[in-house]
TORKOL-4160 file (C-alpha; in steps of 0.2 Angstrom, whole numbers, padded with zeros to 4 digits, m for minus):
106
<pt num="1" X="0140" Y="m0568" Z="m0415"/>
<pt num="2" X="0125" Y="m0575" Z="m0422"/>
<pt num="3" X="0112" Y="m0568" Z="m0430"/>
<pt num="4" X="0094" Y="m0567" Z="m0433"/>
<pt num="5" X="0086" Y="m0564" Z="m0450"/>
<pt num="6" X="0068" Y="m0561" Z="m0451"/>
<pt num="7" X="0063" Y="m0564" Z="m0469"/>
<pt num="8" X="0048" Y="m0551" Z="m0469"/>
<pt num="9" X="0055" Y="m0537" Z="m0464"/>
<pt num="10" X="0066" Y="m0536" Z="m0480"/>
<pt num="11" X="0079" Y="m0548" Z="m0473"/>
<pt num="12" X="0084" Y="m0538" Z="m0458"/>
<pt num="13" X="0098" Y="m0546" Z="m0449"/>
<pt num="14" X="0100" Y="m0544" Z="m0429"/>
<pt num="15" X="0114" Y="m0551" Z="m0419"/>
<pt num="16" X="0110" Y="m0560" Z="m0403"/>
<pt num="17" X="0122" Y="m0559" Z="m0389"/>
<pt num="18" X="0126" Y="m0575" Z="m0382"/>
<pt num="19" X="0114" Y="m0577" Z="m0366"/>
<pt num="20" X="0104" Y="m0565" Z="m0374"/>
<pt num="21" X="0086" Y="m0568" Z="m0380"/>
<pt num="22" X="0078" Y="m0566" Z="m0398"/>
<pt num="23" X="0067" Y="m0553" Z="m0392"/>
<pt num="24" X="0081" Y="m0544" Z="m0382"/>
<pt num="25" X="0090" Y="m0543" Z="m0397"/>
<pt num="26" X="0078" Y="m0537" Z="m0408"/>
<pt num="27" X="0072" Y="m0523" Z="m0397"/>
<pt num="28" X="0092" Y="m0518" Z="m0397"/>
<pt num="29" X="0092" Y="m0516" Z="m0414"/>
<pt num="30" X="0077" Y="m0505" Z="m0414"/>
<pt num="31" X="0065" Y="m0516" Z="m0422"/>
<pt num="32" X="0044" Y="m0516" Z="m0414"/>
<pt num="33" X="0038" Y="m0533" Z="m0411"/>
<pt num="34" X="0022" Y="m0539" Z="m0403"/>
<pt num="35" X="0020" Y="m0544" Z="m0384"/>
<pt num="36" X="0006" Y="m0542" Z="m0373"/>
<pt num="37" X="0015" Y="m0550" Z="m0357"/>
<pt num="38" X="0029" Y="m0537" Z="m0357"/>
<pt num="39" X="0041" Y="m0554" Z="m0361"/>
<pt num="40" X="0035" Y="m0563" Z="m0347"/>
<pt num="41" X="0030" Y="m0581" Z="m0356"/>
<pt num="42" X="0013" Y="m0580" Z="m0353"/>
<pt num="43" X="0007" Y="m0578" Z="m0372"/>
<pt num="44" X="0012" Y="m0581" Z="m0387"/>
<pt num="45" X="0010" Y="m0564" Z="m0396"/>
<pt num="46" X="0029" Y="m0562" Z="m0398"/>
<pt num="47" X="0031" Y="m0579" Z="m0407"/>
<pt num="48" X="0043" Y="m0581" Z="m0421"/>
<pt num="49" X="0039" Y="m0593" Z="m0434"/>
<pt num="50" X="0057" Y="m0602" Z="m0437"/>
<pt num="51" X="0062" Y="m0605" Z="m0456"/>
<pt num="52" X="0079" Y="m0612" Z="m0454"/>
<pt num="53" X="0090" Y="m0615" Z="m0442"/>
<pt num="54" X="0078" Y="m0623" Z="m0427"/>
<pt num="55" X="0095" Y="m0633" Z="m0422"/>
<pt num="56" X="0100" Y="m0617" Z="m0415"/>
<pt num="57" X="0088" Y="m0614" Z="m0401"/>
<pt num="58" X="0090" Y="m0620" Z="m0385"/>
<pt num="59" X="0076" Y="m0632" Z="m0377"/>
<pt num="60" X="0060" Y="m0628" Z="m0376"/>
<pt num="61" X="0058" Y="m0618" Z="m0360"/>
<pt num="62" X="0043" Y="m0621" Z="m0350"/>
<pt num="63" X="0032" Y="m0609" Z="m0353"/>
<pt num="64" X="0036" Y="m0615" Z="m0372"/>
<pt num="65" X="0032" Y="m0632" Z="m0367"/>
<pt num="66" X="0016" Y="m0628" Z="m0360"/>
<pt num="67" X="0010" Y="m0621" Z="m0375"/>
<pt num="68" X="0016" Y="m0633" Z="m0385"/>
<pt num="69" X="0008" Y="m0647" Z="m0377"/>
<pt num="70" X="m0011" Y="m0635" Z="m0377"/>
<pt num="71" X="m0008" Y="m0634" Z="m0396"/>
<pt num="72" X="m0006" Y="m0614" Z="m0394"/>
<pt num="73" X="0014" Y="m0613" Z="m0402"/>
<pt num="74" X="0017" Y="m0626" Z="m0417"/>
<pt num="75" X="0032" Y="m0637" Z="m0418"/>
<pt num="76" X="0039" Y="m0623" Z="m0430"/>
<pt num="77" X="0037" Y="m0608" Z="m0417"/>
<pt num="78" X="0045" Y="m0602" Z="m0402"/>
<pt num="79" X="0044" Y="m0588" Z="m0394"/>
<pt num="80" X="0054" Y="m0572" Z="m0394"/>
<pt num="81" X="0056" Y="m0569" Z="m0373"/>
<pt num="82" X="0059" Y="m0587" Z="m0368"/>
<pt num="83" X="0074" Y="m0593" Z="m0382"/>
<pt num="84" X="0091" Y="m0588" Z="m0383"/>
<pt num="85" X="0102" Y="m0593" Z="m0400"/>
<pt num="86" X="0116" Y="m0605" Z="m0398"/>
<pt num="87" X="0130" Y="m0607" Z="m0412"/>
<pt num="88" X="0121" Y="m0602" Z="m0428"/>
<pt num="89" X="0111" Y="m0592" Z="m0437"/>
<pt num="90" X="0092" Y="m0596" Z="m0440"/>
<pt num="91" X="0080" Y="m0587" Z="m0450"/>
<pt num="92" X="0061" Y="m0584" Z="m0446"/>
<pt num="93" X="0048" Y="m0572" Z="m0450"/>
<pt num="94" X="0035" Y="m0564" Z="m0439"/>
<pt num="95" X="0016" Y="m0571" Z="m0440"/>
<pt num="96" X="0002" Y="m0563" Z="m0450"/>
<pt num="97" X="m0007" Y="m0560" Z="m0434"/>
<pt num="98" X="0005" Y="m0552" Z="m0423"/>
<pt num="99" X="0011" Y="m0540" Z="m0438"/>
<pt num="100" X="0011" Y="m0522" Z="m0432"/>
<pt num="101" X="0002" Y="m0510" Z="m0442"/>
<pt num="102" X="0014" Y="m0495" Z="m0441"/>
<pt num="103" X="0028" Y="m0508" Z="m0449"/>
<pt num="104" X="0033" Y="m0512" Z="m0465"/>
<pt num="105" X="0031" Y="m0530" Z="m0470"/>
<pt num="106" X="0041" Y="m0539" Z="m0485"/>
């Protein structure tokens, strides 16, 4: 199973399901992450910035796309509710604006 490592939060390591989202996965494994839509792609506040391991994500879904193309999520981002990891692990980190204040950031 893949897994997830989110350098800022000490290196935490989530596994990801296969046809599971990012953000599914990382609210099994009881970590808080930002997103305003309630997953839905209509913001980006539950964007991950990707590290290593980009090959790993699907395509870009739509509501990836669109933002994307309106300069609001940069090549290096995705977002947690749209993508679902294929085949490897990837490592990313979550964004200085959409830190929570209640966690505890590396």
């Amino acid at each position: 199973m893949p897994d997830l490592i989110v350098q800022n939060l000490n290196q935490r390591h989530v596994a990801v399901d296969e046809g599971q989202t990012l953000f599914k996965a990382i609210q099994a494994a009881g970590i808080d992450w930002m997103h305003a839509c309630g997953t839905k792609g209509r913001c980006t506040t539950c964007r991950i910035i990707v590290l290593d391991g980009m090959e790993h994500l699907g395509e870009l879904s739509p509501a990836e796309q669109r933002y994307r193309n309106n300069g609001r999520l940069k090549d290096n981002e995705r977002l947690t509710c749209q993508c679902m990891l294929h085949g490897g692990n990837i490592t990313g980190k979550v964004p200085e604006q959409t830190k929570l204040p209640h966690m505890n950031y590396s």
